[in-house]
N, CA and C atoms as an extended XYZ file, in Angstrom:
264
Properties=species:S:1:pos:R:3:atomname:S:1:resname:S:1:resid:I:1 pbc="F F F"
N        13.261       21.017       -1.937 N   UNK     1
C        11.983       20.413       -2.226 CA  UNK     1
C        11.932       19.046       -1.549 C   UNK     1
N        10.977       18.787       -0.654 N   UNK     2
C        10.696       17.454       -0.218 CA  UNK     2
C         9.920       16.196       -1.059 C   UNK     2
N        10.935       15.289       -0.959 N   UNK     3
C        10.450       14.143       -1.983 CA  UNK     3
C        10.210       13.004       -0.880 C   UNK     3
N         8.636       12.276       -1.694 N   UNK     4
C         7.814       11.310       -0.646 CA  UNK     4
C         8.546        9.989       -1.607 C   UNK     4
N         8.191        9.104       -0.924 N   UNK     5
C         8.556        7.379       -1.311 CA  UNK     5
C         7.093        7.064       -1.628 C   UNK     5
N         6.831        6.731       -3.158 N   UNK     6
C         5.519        6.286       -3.328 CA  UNK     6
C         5.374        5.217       -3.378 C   UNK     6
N         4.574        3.983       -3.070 N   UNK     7
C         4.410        2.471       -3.599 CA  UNK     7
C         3.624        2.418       -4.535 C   UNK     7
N         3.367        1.911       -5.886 N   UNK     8
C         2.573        1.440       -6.377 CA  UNK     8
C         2.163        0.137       -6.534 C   UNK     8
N         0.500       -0.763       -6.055 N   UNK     9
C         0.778       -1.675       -6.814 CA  UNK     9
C        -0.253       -1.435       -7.925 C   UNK     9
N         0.362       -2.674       -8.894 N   UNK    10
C        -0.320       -2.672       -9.958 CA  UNK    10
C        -1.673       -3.856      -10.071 C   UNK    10
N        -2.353       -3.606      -10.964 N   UNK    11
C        -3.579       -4.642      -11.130 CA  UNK    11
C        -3.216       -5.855      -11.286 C   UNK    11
N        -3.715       -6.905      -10.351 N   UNK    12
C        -3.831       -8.399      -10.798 CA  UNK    12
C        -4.619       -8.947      -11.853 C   UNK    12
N        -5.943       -7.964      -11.714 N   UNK    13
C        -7.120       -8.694      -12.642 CA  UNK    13
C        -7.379       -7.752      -13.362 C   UNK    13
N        -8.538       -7.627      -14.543 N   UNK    14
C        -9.034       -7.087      -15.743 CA  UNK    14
C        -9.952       -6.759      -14.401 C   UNK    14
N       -10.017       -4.766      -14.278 N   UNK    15
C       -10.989       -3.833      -13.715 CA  UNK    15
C       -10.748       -3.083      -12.640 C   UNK    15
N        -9.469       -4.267      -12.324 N   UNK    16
C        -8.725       -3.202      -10.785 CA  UNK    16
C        -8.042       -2.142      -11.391 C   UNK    16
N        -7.559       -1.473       -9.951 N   UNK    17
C        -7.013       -0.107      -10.446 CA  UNK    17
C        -5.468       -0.139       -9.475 C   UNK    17
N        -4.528        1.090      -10.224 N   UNK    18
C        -3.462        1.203       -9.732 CA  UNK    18
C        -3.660        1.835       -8.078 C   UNK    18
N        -3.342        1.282       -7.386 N   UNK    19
C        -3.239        1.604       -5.697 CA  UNK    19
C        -1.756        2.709       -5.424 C   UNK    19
N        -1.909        4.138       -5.220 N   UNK    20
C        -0.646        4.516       -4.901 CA  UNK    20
C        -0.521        5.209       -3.160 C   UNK    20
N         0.477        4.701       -2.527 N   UNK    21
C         0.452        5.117       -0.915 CA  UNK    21
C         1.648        5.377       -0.975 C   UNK    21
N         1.835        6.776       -0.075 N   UNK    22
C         2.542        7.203        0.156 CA  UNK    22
C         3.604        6.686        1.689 C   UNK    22
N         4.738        6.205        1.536 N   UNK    23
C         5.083        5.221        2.267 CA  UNK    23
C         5.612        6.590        3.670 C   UNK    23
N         5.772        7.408        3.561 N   UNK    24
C         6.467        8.744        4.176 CA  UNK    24
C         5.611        9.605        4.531 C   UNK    24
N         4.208        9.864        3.982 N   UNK    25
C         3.358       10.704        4.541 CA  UNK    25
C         2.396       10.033        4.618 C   UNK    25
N         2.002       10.244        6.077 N   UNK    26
C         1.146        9.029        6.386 CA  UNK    26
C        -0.514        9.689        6.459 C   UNK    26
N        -1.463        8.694        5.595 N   UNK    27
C        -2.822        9.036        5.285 CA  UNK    27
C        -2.904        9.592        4.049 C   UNK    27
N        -1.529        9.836        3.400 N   UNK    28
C        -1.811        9.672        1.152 CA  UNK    28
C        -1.974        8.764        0.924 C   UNK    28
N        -2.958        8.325        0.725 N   UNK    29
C        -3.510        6.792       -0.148 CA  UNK    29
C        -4.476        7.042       -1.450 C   UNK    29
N        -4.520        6.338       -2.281 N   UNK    30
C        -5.340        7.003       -3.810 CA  UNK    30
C        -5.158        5.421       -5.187 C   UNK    30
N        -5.882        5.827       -5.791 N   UNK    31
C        -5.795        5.072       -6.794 CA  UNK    31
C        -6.275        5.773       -8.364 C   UNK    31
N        -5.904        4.670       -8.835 N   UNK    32
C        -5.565        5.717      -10.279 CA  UNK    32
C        -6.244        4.462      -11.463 C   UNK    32
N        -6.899        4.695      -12.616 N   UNK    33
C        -7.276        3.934      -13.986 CA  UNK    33
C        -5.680        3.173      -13.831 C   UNK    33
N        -4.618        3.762      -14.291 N   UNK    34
C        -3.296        3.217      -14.560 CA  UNK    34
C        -2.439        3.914      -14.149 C   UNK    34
N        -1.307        3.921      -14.347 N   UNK    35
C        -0.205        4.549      -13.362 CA  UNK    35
C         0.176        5.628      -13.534 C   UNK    35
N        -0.150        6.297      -14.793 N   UNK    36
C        -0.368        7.631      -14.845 CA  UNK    36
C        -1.206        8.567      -13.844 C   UNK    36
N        -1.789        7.910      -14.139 N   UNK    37
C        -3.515        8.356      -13.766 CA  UNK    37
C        -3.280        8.246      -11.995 C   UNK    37
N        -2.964        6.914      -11.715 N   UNK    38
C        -2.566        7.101      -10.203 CA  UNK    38
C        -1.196        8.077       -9.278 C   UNK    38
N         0.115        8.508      -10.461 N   UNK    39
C         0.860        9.468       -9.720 CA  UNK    39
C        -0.050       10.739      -10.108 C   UNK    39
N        -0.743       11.066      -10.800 N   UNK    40
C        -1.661       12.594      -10.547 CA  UNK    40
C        -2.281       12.387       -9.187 C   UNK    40
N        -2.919       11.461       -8.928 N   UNK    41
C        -3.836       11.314       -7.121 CA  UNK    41
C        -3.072       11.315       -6.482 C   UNK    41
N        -1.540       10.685       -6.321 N   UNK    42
C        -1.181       10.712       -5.062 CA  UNK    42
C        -0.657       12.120       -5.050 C   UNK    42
N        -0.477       12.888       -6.018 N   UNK    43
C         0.277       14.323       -6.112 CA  UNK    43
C        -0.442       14.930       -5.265 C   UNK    43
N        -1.784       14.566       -5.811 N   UNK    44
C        -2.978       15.783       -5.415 CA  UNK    44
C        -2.918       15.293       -4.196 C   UNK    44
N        -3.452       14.186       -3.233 N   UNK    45
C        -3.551       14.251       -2.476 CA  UNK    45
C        -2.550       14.211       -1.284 C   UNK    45
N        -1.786       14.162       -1.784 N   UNK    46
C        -0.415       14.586       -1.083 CA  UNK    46
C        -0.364       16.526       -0.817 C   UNK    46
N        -0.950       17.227       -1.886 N   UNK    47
C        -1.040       18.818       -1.778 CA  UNK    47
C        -2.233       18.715       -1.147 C   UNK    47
N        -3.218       17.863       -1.395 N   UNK    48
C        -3.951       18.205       -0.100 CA  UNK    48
C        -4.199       18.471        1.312 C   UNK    48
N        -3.192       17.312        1.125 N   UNK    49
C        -2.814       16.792        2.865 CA  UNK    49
C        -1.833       17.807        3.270 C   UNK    49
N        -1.254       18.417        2.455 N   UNK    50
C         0.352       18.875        3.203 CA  UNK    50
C        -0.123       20.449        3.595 C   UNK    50
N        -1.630       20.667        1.963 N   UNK    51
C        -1.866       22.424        2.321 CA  UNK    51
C        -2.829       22.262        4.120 C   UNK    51
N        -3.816       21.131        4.093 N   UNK    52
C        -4.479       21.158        5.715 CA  UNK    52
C        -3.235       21.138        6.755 C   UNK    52
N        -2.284       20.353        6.831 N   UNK    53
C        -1.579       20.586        7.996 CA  UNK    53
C        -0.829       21.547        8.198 C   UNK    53
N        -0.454       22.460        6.759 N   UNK    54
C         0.348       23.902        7.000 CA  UNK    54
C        -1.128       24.666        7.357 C   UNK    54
N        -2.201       25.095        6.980 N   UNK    55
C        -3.273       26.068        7.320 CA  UNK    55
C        -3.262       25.597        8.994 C   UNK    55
N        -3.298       24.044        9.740 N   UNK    56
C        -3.387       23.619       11.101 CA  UNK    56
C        -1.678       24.145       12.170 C   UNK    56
N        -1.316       24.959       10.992 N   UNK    57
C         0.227       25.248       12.061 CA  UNK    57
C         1.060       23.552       12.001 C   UNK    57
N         0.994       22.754       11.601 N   UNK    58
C         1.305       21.593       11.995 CA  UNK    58
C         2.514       21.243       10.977 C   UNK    58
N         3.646       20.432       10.997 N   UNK    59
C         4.568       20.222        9.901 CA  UNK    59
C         4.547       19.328        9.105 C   UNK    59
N         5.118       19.760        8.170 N   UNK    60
C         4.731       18.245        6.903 CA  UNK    60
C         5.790       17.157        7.669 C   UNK    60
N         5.107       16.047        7.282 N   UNK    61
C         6.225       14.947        7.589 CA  UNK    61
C         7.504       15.142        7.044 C   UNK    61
N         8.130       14.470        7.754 N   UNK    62
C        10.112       14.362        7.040 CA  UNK    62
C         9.976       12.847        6.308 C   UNK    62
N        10.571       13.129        4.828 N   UNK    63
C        10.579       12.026        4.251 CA  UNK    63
C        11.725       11.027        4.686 C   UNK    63
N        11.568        9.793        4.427 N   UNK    64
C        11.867        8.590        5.892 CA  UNK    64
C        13.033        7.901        4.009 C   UNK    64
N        14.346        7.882        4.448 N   UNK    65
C        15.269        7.799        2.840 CA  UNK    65
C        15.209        6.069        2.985 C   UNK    65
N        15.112        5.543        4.323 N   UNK    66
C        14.348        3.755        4.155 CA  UNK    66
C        13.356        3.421        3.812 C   UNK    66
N        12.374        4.269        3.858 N   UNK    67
C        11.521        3.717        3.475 CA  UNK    67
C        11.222        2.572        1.918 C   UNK    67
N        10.689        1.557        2.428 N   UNK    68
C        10.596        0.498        1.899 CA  UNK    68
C         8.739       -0.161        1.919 C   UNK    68
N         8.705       -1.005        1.050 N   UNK    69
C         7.416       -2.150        1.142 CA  UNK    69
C         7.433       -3.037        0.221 C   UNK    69
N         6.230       -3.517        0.419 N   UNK    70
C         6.127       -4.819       -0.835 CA  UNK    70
C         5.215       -4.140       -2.048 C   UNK    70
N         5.555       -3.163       -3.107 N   UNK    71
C         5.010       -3.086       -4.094 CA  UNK    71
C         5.606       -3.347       -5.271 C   UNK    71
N         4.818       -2.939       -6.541 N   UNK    72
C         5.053       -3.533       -7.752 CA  UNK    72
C         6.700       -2.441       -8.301 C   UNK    72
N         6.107       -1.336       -7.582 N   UNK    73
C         7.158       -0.033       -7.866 CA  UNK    73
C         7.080        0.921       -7.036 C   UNK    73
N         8.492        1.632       -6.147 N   UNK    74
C         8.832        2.761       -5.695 CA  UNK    74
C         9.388        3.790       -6.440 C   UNK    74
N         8.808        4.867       -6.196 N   UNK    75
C         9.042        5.813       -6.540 CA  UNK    75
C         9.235        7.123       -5.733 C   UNK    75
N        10.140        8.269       -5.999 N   UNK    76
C        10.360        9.686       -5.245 CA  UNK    76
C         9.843       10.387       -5.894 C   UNK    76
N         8.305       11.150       -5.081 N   UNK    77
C         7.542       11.637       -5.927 CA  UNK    77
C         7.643       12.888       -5.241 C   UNK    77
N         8.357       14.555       -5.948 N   UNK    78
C         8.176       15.897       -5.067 CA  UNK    78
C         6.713       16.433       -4.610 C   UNK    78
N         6.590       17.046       -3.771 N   UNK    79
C         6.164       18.351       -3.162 CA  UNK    79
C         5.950       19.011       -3.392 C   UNK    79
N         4.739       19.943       -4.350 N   UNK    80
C         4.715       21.160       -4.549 CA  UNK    80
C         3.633       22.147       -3.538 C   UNK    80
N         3.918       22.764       -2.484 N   UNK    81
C         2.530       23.137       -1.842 CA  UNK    81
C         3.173       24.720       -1.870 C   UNK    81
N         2.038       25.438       -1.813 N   UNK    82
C         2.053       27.281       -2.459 CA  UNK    82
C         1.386       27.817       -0.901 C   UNK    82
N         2.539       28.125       -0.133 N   UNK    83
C         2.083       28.814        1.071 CA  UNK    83
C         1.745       29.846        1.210 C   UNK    83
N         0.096       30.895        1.510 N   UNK    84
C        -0.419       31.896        1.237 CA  UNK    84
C        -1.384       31.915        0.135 C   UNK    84
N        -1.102       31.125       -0.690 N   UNK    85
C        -2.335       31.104       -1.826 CA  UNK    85
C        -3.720       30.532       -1.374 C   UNK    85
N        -4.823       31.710       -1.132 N   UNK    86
C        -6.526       31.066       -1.404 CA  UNK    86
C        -6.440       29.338       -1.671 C   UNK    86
N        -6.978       28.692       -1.202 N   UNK    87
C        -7.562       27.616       -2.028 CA  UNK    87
C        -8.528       27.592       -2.223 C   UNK    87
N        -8.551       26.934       -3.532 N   UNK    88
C        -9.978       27.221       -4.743 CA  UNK    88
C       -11.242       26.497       -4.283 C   UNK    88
């Protein structure tokens, strides 16, 4: 199973939202109410991204084990994409 390097940052002020980017697959970016709420978006859009470039013949990125940045929190977030299944 391939695991991404997530950044989160967190809110400075009363209304912002949790920012989560994917430091390893590049163009997962998402935000979330709170940090819950923001590792469900980057999941999803991480299965988003990964089911368009398998339907394009194209390969998922290789997760990068330096990867690094300036956030509040990193995290190794898996991969779940279902090759052959309809999407809904």
């Amino acid at each position: 199973m391939l695991r991404y390097h997530i950044a989160f940052h967190l809110p400075r002020a009363t209304g912002e939202m949790v920012v989560a980017e994917a430091l390893d697959f590049p163009g997962a970016v998402t935000e979330g109410f709170d940090l819950p709420d923001a590792r469900l978006m980057i999941t999803s859009a991480m299965e988003d991204l990964a089911q368009c470039l398998l339907e394009e013949g194209k390969p998922l990125p290789t997760p990068n084990p330096d990867a690094t940045a300036d956030a509040d929190l990193i995290e190794l977030v898996p991969l779940s994409v279902h090759v052959g299944v309809p999407r809904a």
